[in-house]
C-alpha positions in Angstrom: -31.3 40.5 25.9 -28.6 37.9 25.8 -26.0 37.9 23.6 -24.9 33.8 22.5 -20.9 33.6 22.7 -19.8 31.3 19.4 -16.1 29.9 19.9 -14.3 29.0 17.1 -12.6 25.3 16.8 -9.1 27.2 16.7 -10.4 29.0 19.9 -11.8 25.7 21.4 -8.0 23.9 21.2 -6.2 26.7 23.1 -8.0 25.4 26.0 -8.7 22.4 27.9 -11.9 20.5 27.2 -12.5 19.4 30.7 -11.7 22.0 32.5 -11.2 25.0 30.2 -7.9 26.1 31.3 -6.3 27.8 28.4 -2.4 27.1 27.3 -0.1 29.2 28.7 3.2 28.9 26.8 6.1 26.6 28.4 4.3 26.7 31.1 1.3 24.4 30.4 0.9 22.3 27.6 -2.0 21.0 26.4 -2.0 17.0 24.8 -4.1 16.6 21.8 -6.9 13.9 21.9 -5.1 11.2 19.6 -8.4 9.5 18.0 -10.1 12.6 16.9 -7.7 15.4 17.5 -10.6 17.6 17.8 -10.0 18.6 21.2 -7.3 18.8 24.0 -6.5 18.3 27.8 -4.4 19.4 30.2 -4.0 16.4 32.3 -4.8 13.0 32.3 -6.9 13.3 34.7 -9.2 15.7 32.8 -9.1 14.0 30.0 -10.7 10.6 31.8 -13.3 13.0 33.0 -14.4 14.6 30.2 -14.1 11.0 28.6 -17.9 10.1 29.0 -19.0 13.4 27.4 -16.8 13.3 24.6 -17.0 9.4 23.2 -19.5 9.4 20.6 -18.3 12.6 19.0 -14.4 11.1 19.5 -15.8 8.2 18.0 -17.4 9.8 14.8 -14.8 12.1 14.2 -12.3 9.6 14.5 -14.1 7.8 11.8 -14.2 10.6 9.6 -10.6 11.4 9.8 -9.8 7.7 9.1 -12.0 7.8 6.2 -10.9 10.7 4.9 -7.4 9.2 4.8 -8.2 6.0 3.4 -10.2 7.1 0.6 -7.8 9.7 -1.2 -6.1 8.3 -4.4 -2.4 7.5 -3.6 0.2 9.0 -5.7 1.2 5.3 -7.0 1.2 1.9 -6.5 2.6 0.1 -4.1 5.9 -0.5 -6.0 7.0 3.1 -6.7 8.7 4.3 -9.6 11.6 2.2 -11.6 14.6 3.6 -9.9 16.7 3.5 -13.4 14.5 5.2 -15.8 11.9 6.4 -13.4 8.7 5.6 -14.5 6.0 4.3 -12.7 6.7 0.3 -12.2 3.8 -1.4 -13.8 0.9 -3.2 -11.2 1.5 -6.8 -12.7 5.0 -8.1 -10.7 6.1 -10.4 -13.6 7.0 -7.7 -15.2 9.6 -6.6 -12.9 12.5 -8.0 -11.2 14.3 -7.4 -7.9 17.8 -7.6 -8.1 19.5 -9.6 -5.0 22.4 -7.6 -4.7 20.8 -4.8 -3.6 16.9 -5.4 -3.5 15.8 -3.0 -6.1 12.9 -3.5 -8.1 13.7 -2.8 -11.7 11.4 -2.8 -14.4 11.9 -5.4 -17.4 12.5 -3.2 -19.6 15.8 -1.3 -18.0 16.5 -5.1 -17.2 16.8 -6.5 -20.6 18.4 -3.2 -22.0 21.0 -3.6 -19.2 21.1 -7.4 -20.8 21.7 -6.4 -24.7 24.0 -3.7 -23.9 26.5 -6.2 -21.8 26.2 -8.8 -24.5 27.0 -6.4 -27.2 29.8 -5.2 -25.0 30.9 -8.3 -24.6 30.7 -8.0 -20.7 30.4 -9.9 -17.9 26.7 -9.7 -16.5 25.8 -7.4 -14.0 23.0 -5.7 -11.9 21.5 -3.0 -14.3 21.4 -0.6 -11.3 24.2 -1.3 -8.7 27.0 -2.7 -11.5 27.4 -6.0 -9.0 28.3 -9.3 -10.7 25.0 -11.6 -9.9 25.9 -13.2 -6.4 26.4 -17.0 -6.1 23.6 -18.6 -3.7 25.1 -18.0 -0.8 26.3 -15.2 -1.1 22.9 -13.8 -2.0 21.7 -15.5 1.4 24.6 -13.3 2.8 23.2 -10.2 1.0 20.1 -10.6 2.3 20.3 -11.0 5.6 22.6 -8.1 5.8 20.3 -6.0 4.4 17.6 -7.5 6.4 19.8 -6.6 9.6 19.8 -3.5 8.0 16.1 -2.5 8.0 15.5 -2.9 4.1 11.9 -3.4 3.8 12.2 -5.3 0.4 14.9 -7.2 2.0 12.8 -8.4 4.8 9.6 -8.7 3.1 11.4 -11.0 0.3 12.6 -12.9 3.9 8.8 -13.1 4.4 8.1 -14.5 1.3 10.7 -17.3 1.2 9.6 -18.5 4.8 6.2 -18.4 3.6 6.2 -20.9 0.7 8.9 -22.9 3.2 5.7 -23.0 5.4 6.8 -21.6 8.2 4.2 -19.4 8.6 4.7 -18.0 12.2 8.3 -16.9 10.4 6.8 -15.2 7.6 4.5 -13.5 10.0 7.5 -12.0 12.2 9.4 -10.7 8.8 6.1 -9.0 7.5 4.8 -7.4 10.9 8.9 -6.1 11.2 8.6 -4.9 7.9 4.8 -3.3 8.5 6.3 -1.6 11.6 9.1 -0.3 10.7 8.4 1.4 7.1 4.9 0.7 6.9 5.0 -1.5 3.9 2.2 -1.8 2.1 2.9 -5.5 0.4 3.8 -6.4 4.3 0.5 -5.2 5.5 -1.2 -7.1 2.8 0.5 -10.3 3.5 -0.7 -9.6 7.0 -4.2 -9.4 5.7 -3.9 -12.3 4.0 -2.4 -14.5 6.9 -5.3 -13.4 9.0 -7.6 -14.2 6.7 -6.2 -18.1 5.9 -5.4 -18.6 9.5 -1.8 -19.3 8.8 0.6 -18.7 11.4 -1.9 -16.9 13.3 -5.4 -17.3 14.0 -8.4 -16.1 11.8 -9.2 -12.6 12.3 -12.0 -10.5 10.2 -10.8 -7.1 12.1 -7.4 -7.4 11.6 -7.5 -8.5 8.3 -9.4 -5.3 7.3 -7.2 -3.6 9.2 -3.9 -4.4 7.6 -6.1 -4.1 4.0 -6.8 -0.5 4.7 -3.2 -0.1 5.5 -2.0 -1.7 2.7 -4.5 0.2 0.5 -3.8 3.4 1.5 0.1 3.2 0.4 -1.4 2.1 -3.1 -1.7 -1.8 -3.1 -4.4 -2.6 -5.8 -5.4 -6.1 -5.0 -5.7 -4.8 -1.3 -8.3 -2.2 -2.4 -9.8 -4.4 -4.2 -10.1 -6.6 -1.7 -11.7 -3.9 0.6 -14.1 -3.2 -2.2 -15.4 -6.7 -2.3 -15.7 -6.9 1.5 -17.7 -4.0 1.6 -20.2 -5.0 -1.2 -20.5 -8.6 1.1 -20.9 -6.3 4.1 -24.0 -4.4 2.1 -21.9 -1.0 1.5 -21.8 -0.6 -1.9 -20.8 3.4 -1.8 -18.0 1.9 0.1 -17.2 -0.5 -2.4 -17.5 1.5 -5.7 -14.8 4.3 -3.7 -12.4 1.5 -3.4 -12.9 0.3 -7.8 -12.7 3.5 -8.5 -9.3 4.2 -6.8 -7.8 0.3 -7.4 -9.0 1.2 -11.3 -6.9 4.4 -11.2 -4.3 2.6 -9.8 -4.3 0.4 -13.5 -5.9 -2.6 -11.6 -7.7 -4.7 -14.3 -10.3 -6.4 -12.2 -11.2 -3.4 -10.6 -12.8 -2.7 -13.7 -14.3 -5.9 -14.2 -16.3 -4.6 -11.4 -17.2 -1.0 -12.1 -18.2 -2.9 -15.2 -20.6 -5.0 -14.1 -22.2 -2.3 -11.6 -23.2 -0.1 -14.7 -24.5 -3.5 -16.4 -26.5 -3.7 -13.5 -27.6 0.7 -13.5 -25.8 1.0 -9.9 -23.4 3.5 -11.2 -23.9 5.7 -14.5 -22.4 6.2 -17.4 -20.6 9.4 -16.4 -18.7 7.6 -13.3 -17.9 4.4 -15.4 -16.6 6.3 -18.1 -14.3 8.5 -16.0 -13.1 5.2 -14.2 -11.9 3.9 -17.6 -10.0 6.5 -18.8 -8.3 7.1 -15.6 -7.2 3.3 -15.7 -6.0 3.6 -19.5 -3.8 6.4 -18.1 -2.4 4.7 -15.4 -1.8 1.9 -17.6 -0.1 4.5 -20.4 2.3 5.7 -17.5 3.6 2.2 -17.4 4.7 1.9 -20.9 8.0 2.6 -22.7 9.2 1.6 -26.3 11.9 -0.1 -23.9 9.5 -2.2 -22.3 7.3 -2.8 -25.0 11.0 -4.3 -26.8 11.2 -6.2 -23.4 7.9 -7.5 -23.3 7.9 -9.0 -26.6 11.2 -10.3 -26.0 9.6 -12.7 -22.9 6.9 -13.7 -24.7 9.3 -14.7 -27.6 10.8 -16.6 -24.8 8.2 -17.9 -22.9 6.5 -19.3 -26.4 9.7 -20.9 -27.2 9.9 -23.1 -24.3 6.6 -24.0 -24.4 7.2 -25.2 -27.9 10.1 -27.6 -26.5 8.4 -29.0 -23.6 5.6 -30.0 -26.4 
């Protein structure tokens, strides 16, 4: 009668996969396979061995791993939190603005309260989070560079975007891939994307578009899971595509709705999911409000209908 030995996964990474030599403290260290970190080796050598054996299964559970990291819900988006009055920055960047004395992004509303309470005061203007006077042009050039030399990812990615509408795209490209590199930016990985997908600076590429997306989408860029949503509905995976909505339309992303939307028109997702979608977008949308902004907001469009009225 035989008895059938069952070792555990924990069991299975104290030794070597090839050859099954077990650790042995200081003394031999085993390396982690870095695709699926399933399994480990004690050598290079074993692990080019055992390499034919263990590909597919590498290969799925890399997959797995990957996908289990791209599809969980991010915290935020890809802006963060207002670093003045700490709420979540809202999704639409119009209604922020990065100061270029230190590169913060600052909600409008802590913006035009910073505004009022200077010209109430009677003071000179300043930055509503650093207390700078505004910079002269060059001396914002100056600024920027510095902090650009400096490793600020806004910084570099704002260097990104001016090169970019200068057209010199192969420029742009360096500043974002820095930027990507460095911090893992999320708006540089979907500039990336989108480079690779217009051919500018760089040639077309499907696969590194997508990847640069999923980067991008995993620190909690909206339009960049959107994005991956609508590639994957083209591609024929709608599952796919209706995980990527559902996490753009808790992020507060509008058209990400606009799509969920239309899938339940169509009875390829019920009520139940739909419904859930909604109110988790209403509450990321909520988190973005204050009666500061709201003062804010009206304020602009006061503005914005004003000089629309004199250019008539």
């Amino acid at each position: 009668m035989s008895t059938k030995i069952v070792v555990s996964e924990s069991d299975n990474m104290m030794r070597c996969a090839s050859c099954g030599i077990a650790e042995d403290g200081d003394n031999k260290k085993l390396k982690t396979c870095t695709a699926c970190k399933s399994v480990r080796y004690c050598s290079v050598t074993c692990q080019k061995e055992h390499r034919p054996k263990h590909k597919r299964a590498c290969k799925k559970k890399a997959a797995e791993l990957r996908d289990e990291l791209l599809f969980k819900q991010p915290e935020s988006n890809q802006f963060g939190d207002c670093p003045i009055c700490c709420l979540p920055l809202p999704i639409d960047p119009e209604k922020s603005i990065m100061s270029s004395c230190c590169s913060k992004l600052i909600c409008g509303g802590c913006a035009y309260a910073n505004h009022i309470r200077l010209r109430e005061a009677k003071l000179e203007e300043s930055c509503p989070f650093c207390r700078q006077a505004p910079p002269d042009t060059d001396a914002v050039n100056r600024n920027r560079m510095k902090r650009t030399e400096a490793n600020d990812p806004a910084a570099i990615c704002m260097m990104g975007f001016i090169l970019c509408n200068g057209g010199d795209y192969q420029g742009a490209f360096d500043y974002y891939k820095k930027a990507a590199e460095l911090v893992n930016s999320a708006e540089a990985h979907y500039q990336l994307a989108c480079l690779y997908h217009e051919g500018t600076g760089v040639e077309k590429d499907t696969k590194k578009k997508v990847y640069h997306l999923e980067h991008a989408a995993i620190g909690g860029h909206a339009m960049a899971r959107y994005n991956l949503g609508v590639n994957e509905q083209h591609n024929g995976r709608l599952e796919r595509a209706i995980k990527h909505w559902i996490i753009a339309a808790k992020l507060g992303y509008d058209r990400a709705v606009e799509a969920l939307k239309n899938l339940f028109r169509e009875g390829l997702i019920s009520k139940d999911v739909f419904a859930e979608a909604l109110r988790a977008h209403q509450a990321a949308v909520d988190a973005t409000k204050s009666p500061q902004r709201e003062v804010a907001e009206a304020a602009m469009q006061k503005m914005r209908a004003a000089r629309a009225a004199r250019q008539n």
